[in-house]
N, C-alpha and C positions, 0 to 999 in steps of 0.2 A: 412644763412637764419634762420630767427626765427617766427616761428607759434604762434600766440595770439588765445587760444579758447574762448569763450562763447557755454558753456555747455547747457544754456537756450534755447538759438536759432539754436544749432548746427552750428555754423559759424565759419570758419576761418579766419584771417585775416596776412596778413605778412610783415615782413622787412628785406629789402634786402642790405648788411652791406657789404660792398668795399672800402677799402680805405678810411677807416672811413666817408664815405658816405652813408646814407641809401633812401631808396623808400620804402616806404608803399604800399602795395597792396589791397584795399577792408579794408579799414577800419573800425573798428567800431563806434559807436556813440561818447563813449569817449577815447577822442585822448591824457587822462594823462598816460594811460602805454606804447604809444610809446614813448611820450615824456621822462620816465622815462627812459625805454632801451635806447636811445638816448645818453643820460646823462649817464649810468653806463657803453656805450661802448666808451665815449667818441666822439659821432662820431653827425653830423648834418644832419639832416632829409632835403635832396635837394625834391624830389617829391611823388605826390603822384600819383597814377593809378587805374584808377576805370574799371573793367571788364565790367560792366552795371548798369543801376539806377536799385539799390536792390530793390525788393518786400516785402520781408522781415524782413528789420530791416533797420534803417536811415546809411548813412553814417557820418563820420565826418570830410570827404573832403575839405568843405569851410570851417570850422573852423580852421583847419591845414592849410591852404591857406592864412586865414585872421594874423592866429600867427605866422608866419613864412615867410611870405611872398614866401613863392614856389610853382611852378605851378603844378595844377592837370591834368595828360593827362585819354583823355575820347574818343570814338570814335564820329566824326560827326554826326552819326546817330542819337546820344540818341538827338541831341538836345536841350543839355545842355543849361541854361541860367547864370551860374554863369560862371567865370571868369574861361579858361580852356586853354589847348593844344589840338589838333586835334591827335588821336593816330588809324590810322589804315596799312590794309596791307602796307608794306614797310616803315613806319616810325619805327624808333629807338631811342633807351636811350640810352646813352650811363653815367655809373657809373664809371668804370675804363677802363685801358687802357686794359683790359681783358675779362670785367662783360660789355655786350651789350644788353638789352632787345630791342625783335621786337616785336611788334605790328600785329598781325594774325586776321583776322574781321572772327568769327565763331558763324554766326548766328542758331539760331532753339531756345535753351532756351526762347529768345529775339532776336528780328533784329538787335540789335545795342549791343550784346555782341562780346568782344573780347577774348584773351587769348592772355596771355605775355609770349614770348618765351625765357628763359634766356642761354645764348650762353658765355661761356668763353672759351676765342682765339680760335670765330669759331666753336668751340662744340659744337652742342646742350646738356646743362643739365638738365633742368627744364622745366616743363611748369604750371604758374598758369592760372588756366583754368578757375577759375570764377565757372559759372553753367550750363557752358556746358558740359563737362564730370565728372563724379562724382563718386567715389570706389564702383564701384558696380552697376553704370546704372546712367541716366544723366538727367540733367535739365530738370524739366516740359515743354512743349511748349507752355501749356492753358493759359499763367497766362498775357498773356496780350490782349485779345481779347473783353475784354471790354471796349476798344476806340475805334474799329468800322473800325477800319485800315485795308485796304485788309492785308498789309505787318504783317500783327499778327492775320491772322486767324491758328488756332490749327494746322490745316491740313500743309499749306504752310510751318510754320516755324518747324512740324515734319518732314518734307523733307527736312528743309531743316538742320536740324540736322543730318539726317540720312548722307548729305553728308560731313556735319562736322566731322563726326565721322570716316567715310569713306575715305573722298579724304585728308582732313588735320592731325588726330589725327592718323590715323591706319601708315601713312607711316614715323611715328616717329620712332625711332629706342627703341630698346624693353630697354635698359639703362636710356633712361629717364624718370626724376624723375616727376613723378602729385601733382603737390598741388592744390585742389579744394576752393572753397570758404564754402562748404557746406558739413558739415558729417551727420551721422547716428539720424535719428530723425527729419531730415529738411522735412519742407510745403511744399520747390520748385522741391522737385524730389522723387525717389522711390528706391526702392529696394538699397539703401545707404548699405554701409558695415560701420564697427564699426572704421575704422582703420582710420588713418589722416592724411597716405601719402601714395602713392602707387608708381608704374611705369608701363608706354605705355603695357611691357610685361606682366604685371601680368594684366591689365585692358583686352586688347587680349585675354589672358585664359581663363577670368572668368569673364567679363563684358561683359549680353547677347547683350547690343547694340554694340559690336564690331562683333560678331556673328550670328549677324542676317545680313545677306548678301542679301536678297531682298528688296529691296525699300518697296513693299508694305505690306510686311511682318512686317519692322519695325515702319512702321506709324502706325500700327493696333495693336499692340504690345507695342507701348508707350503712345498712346490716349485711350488705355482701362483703367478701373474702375480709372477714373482719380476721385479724393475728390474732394469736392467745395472749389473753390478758397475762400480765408479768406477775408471778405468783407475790411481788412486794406491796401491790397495787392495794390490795385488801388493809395492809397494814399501813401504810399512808393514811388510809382515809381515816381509821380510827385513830392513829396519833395523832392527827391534826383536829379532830375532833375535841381531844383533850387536852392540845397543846403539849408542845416537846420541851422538854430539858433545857435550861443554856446552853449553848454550843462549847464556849468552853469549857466549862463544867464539866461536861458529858466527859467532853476528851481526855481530862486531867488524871483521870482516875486509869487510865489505861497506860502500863507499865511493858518494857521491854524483856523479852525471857532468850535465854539461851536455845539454838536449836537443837543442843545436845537432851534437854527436858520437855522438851514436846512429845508428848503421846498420840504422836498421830495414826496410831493404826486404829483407836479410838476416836478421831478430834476429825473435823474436817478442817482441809487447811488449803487457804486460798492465795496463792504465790502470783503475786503479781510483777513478778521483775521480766523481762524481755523475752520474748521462747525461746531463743537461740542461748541463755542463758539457763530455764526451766529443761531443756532438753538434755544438757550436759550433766545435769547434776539437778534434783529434787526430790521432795516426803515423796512416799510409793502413795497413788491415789490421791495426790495434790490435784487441785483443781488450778489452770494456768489462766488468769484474766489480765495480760498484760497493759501496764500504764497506756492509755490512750483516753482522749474525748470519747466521753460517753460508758467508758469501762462500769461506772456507776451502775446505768440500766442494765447490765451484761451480768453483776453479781448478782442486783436482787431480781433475775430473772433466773437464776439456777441455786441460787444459794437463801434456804427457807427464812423466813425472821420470825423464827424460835431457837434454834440450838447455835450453842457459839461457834465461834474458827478462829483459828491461829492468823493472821496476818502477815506473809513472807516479805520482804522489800530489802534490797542494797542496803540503804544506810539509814539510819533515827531521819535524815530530814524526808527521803523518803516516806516514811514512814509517817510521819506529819500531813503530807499530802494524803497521801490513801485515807488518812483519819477522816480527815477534811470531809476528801468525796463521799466516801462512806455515810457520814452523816448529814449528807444533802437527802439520803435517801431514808434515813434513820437507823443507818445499820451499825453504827460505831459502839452501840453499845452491846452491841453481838460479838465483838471483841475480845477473846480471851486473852490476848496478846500479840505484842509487834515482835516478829521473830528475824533480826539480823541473818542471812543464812551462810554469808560469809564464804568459807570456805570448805563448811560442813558435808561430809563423805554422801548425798544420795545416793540415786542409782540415775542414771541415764536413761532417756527417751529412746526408743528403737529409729536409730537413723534411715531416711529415706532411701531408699535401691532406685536410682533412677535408672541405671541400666538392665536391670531385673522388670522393672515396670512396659521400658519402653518394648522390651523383647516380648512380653505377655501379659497385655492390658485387660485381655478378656479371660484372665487366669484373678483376676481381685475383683473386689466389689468397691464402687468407685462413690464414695457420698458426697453429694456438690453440695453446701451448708451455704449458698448466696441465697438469697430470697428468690421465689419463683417467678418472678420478673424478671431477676436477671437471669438466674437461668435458663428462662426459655427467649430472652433474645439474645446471647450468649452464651449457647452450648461448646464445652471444650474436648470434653469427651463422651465419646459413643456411648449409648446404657449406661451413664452415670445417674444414680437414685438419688433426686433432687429433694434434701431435706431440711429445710430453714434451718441454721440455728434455734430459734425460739420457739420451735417445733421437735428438736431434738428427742427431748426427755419423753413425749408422747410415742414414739417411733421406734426408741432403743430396743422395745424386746424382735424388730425387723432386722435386725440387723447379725448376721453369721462369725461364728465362733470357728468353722471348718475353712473358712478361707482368709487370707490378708483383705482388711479396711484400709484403702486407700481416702486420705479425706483433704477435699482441697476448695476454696474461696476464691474472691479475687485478686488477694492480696498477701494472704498467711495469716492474717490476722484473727479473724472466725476459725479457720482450721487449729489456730494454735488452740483456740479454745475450745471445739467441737472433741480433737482427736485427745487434750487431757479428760475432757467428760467422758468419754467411750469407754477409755483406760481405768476412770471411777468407777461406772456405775456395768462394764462387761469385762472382768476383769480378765477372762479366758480370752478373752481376743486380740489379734494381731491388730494392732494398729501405725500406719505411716502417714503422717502429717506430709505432705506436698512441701507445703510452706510458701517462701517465697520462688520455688521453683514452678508455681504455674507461670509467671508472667513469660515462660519461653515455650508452653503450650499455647498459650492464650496467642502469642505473638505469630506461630507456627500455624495457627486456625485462622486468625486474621490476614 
């Protein structure tokens, strides 16, 4: 067995290698590092298997489908429209004459998720579980209730995790091994532990949903302080549905434009080169998501997948990466162009007054954009309005046009992109990004 990570999205993905035969588990977007394993084990990629249409990142199912010609098994339920296998209770793979995956329909993350059971000679070994159980606590259940489906209201499919948990996962025996589709830091679930593989026994110990032994106990317990679902989530699940594009196909078609020809008072346009760089110089009402781990879930959490954006970056290879990430999430084809910005005339960010600030703190309005966890066991400043990033856009009409917005993180990193959304979407407002000068609050609190 071999684990593929992506660190950005916290996802795992795997291949199951028998007899120089492999299956793919949950793959990722791009399908060139299985292809490569493939090739350095000598061995031919027969299928692939999808636990459920991810929320969170595309698959690259039908592209490995189209290149290889081997079938992707999926449960009936998702409703798949591309070219599939039917893989539920009772159906199996069989890879060798030892290596049998079953097919277990465990719904609550989703109604139409499964988990693949891997049994040699009859053992149970393995189980990849998808986003249903996860190191440390298990699939969201909210994330699919905006289709309107009784079969995906929050309530019904935390129940019916609860029995997933319960009547399938708990009576595994404590030896076998978990491999989840999702670690530490993922959108689709909670309290994730840092590790990338576990087992039945150690999830028993120390996973509160195997622990919480009342039904109504665990639905109230997993639908609390649920985050808002990332407005990309919707579109995930129906692209993968239907299956995505080649990857590099997708990419090919998207060409470089001058920033002298961008119509950005028109266009949304999402500048991802450094703040300290966005602040000197950028389009008026650029949106700032600078290059970092995980910047993926930070676009298609503000940025719709319907209407297109311009694409800011330093240089073409730049500009390659961003494509990359972008299309982990399916959004490269929302692309109207890669825009060089070079050394093109903007306007400047309104620089920080830290001596204006320190003189009259309770002269601004101070927005903490850390999750409410950290800010309430790290408060830095007094009556600071503690508002998640990804709570932001919910919040904005709160927020005052008759005083300075002071807005600041643990790092700069969320403020860079908190105080360019403010500047978007309140355009009369005074806005100062902190930046990196909290960590001499933070340090002066401490």
């Amino acid at each position: 067995m071999r684990q593929f990570e992506d660190e950005g999205l916290a996802q795992f993905s795997y291949a199951i290698l028998a007899d120089k035969k492999i299956v793919l588990v949950d793959p990722a977007r791009d399908p060139r590092p299985y292809y490569a394993y493939a090739k350095e084990q000598g061995a031919k990629i027969i299928a692939v298997v999808e636990t459920h249409p991810h929320a969170d990142f595309v698959s690259s199912h039908l592209e490995i489908h189209q290149d290889l010609k081997v079938p992707v098994y999926v449960s009936k339920l998702v409703r798949a429209t591309y070219p599939h296998h039917t893989f539920d209770d009772g159906d199996t793979l069989k890879i060798s004459d030892q290596i049998v995956l079953h097919a277990i329909n465990t719904a609550g993350h989703s109604p139409d998720s499964i988990s693949v059971l891997l049994k040699e000679n009859g053992r149970d070994v393995a189980i990849f579980s998808g986003d249903a159980v996860l190191i440390g606590g298990v699939g969201r259940p909210d994330l699919r209730e905006y289709s309107g489906e009784q079969a995906t209201q929050r309530e019904k499919l935390a129940r019916q995790l609860y029995h997933t948990v319960h009547d399938i996962y708990a009576t595994l025996g404590d030896q076998v091994l978990l491999y989840p589709a999702h670690g530490a830091g993922s959108l689709c679930g909670n309290a994730i532990k840092g590790a990338k593989q576990s087992t039945i026994g150690a999830e028993r110990s120390h996973n509160l949903a195997f622990q919480q032994k009342s039904e109504e106990a665990f639905v109230q317990q997993i639908l609390a302080d649920r985050p808002p679902v990332p407005i990309y989530f919707p579109y995930n699940v129906a692209l993968n549905r239907r299956g995505a594009k080649p990857l590099l196909a997708s990419l090919s078609g998207i060409s470089v434009v001058s920033a002298a020809v961008v119509p950005h008072a028109l266009s949304t346009v999402l500048d991802t080169r450094p703040a300290s760089e966005f602040k000197a110089s950028h389009f008026p009402e650029a949106i700032n998501i600078p290059e970092r781990s995980k910047s993926e879930s930070w676009v298609g959490t503000f940025i719709e997948p319907k209407d297109g954006f311009y694409l800011v970056v330093d240089t073409k290879q730049q500009g390659q990466v961003q494509l990359e990430k972008l299309a982990k999430i399916g959004y490269e084809q929302f692309v109207k162009g890669i825009v060089l910005y070079g050394d093109f005339a903007g306007q400047p960010s309104t620089a920080f007054d830290q001596s204006a600030f320190n003189r009259a703190q309770d002269q601004y309005f101070i927005v903490d954009v850390r999750t409410a966890e950290e800010a309430k066991t790290g408060p830095v400043f007094k009556g600071a309005h503690n508002i998640p990033l990804a709570e932001l856009k919910a919040h904005i009409a709160e927020l005052p046009v008759d005083k300075p917005i002071v807005v600041h993180c643990a790092s700069g990193y969320r403020s860079a992109i908190a105080s360019s959304l403010i500047n978007e979407w309140v355009p009369k407002a005074q806005v100062w990004d902190i930046g990196e000068h909290i960590k001499s609050y933070k340090q002066s609190v401490n």
